[in-house]
N, C-alpha and C positions, 0 to 999 in steps of 0.2 A: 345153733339154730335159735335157744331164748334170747343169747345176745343180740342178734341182729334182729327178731322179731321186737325185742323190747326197744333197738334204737328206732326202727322204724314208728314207732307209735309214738316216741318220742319228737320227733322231724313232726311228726303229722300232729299233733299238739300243739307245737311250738308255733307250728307255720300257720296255725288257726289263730289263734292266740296273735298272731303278730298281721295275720288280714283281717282281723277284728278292727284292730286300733284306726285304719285310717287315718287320712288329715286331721287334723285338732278341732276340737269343738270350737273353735271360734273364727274359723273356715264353715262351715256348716251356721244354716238357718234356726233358730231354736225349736221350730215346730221339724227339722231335720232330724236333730239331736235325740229328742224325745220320742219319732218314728222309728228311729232305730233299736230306742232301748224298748219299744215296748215291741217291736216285730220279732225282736230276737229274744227275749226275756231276762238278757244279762253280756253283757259286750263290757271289753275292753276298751277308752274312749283316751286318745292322746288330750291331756287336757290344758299342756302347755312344753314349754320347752324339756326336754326331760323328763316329765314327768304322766305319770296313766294312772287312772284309775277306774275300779268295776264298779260298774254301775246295773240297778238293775228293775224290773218292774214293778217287783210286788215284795213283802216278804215272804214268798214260797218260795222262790231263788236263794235264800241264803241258810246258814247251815242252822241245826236245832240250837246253839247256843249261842246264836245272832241275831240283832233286830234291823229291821231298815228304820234308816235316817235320811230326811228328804236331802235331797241333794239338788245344788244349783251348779252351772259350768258357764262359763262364758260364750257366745255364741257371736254368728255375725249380725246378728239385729238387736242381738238385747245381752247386756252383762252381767246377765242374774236371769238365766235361764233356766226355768226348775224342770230336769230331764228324768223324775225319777226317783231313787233311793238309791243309798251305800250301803252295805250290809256291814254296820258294827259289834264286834264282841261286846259279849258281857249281857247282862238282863236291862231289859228298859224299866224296870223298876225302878223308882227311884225314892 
């Protein structure tokens, strides 16, 4: 019973985690990009071939030992589209 209880919640992670991503940010409008990060507070974003990354509103989204760092993605009208923050390790001390 926890094995199947625990795959099941795994499936259902994965499958969120992977309807996050969508098309690429640069399919999407930059004021699109930026609606999403902040309706949702932290999403998954295909940001090129291969490659995702979490992007997110604010730094309340990220963990006690991470800062946000503004983050730009490519978009369909502008190529430096600021959608946000990335939650980076470490102190923003510097």
């Amino acid at each position: 019973m926890r094995i199947l209880l625990s795959a099941l919640i795994l499936a259902s992670v994965t499958t969120t985690a992977m309807a996050q991503a969508g098309p690429p940010t640069s399919q999407r409008t930059c004021s699109a990009n930026r609606q999403l990060v902040m309706r949702d507070g932290a999403v998954v974003l295909d940001t090129g071939p291969s490659t995702y990354a979490r992007f997110v509103r604010s730094g309340a989204e990220c963990t006690v030992d991470q800062f946000p760092e503004p983050a730009w993605v490519p978009s369909s009208n502008n190529p430096q589209c600021f959608i946000g923050y990335r939650c980076k390790d470490g102190s923003d001390d510097s």
